[in-house]
Phi, psi and omega in degrees: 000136194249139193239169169285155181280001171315299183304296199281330167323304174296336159305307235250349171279354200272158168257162178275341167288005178273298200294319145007276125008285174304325190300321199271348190276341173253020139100016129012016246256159171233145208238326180222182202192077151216126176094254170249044215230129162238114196264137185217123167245149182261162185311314172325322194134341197279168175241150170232125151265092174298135184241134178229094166251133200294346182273349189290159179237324184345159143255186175274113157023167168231018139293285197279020184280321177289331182272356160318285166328313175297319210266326165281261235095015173294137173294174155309321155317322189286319191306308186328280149012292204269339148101001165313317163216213220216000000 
């Protein structure tokens, strides 16, 4: 998905721990958990891996911030939804 810049500014700005946070907040569950490796399945079925440190403020690249983003599927609605971006 190609996002605006605008948009993408406000991605690239998330901690893993916000997108965390969203993920459970879009009814998300985490199914596995080692070390800083977070396995999250959606009801649907699909999976996500979040590498997560908590002390970290960092976000992620911006390749793997898009294959994040590709692999949970949210519109821009959703981000919205989700308080992700504004």
């Amino acid at each position: 998905m190609k996002y605006s810049k605008p948009i993408w500014d406000q991605l690239k700005a998330l901690s893993s721990a916000d997108l965390i946070r969203a993920l459970i907040r879009d009814g998300w569950e985490q199914v596995d958990h080692e070390g800083a490796e977070h396995i999250f399945r959606h009801p649907e079925g699909r999976l996500v891996s979040m590498h997560h440190h908590p002390a970290s403020k960092k976000g992620y690249g911006a390749k793997l911030l898009k294959n994040l983003l590709a692999q949970i599927g949210w519109s821009e609605e959703d981000m919205r939804r989700l308080k992700l971006i504004k």
